[in-house]
N, C-alpha and C positions, 0 to 999 in steps of 0.2 A: 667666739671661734677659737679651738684650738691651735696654739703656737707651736709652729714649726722648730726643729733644733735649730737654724741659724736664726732665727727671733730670740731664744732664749737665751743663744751663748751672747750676744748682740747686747742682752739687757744685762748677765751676767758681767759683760763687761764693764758695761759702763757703771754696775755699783761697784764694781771692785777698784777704778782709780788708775787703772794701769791703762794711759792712753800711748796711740799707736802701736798697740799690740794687736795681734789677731785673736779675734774672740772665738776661732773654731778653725781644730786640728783633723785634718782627717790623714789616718796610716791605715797604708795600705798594706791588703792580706788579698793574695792571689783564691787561696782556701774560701774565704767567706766575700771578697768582691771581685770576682775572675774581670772584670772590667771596671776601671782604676775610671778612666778617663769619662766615662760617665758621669761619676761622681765630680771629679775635677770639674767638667764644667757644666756644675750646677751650683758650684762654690761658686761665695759671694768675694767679691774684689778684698783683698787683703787678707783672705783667711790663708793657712798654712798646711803644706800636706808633706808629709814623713814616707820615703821611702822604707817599707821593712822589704818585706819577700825576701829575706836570707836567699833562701836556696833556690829561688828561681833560677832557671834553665839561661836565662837571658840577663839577666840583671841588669848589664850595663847599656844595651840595648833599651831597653824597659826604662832605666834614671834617664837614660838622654831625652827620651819621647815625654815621658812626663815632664821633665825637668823644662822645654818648650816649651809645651803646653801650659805650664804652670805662668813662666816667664809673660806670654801674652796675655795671662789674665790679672797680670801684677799680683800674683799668691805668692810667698816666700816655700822656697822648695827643700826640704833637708834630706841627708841619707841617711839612714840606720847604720851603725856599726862599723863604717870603713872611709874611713881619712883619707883614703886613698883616691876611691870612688866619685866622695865627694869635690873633691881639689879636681880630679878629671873631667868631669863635666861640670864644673865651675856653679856647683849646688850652692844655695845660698847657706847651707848651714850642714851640720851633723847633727844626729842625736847619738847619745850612748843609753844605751840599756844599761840596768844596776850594776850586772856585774862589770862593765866598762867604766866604773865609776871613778876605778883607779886614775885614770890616763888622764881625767876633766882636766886637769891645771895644767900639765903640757900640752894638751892638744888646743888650750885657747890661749896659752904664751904663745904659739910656734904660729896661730892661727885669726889673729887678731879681731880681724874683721869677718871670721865666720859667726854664724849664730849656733851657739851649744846649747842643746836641751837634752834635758836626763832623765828616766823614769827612775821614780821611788816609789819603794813600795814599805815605806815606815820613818819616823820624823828624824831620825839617826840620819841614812839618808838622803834624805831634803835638806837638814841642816851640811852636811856634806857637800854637799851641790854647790848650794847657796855661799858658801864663806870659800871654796876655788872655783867660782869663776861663771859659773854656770849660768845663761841668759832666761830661762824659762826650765822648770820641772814641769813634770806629767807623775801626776798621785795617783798610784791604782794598786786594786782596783779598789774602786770605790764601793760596786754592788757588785751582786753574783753578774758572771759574763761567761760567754757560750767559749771563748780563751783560755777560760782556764773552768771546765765543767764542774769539779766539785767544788767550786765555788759554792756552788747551788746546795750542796751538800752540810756545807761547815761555814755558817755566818762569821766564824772567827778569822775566814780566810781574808775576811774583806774588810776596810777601814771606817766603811760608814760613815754616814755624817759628821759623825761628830770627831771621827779620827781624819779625815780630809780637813777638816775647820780647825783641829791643833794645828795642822800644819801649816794650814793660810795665816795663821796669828802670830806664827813666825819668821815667815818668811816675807823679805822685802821685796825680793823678785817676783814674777807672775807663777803660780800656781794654776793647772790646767788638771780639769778633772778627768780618771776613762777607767773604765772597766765597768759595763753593762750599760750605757749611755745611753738615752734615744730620751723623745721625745715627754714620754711617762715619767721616766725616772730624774730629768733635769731639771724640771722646774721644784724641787726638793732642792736644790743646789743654793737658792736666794738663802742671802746672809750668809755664805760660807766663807767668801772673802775670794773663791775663785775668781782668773781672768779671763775664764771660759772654758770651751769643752772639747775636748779629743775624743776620738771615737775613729772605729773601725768599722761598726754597722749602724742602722739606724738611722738614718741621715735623711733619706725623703723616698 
């Protein structure tokens, strides 16, 4: 029978060593999941969801209701981009995107007990991340992804197996795979050293 994505992030995790971590991220995109809370609950107890929607109409309306939602299902909640956001509805973490990359080691001095995760997209970096501070990266993209479409064009865009697996070999923190994810393309991910899988679509 074929395996579901939270089976495989599930198995991903548990080769890769990093216990009490959540084996499956899921970030939210209004564009390709207009209904967040679907998704939310049909996540498995302890996995993790990333507020993005930048530009939503609502935004902080939208982090409150999730950020609930999330809370009663014991899922750890973060926001995208804004410190601010997050510390306001008392999100259990932030994410910074690359070019936020700057801020990682003040925003987790000032911030202690938040959880910071950062997307990289090259082991420059990941290694950056990793030595200020950074509790979990997100490596992408790994495959082509309907996110960024000439992916699909230029295989150079993407890190591929074996550029996501440099990165898991150096880093001590948990590495999370995403870009093009679902159920096809993850089970390629065993022996990469991931501590599971982020994703936008794909999911059930």
């Amino acid at each position: 029978m074929k395996k579901t994505l939270p089976e495989i992030a599930d198995e991903l995790n548990r080769q890769s060593g990093h216990k009490n971590m959540p084996s499956l991220i899921f970030i939210t995109d209004q564009s390709a999941q207009p209904y967040p809370e679907q998704i939310i609950d049909k996540l498995p107890e302890y996995a993790m969801v990333i507020l993005r929607d930048y530009d939503h109409e609502n935004r902080v309306e939208l982090a409150e209701a999730l950020a609930y939602m999330c809370k009663q299902k014991n899922i750890k909640f973060l926001v995208a981009g804004d410190i601010f956001l997050a510390l306001r509805i008392k999100a259990d973490g932030i994410h910074l995107p690359q070019f936020m990359i700057s801020k990682l080691s003040t925003i987790k001095k000032e911030n202690t007990d938040l959880i910071v995760s950062v997307s990289c997209h090259d082991i420059e970096s990941a290694n950056f991340a990793q030595q200020n501070g950074a509790d979990l990266i997100l490596v992408a993209p790994v495959f082509a992804t309907k996110s960024h479409m000439n992916t699909f064009e230029d295989a150079n865009l993407t890190l591929g197996i074996e550029g996501l697996k440099r990165i898991c070999d150096r880093s001590k923190i948990p590495v999370y795979a995403l870009g093009g994810i679902n159920a096809e393309t993850a089970v390629s991910l065993e022996c990469t050293g991931v501590a599971g899988i982020a994703a936008i679509r794909g999911f059930f």
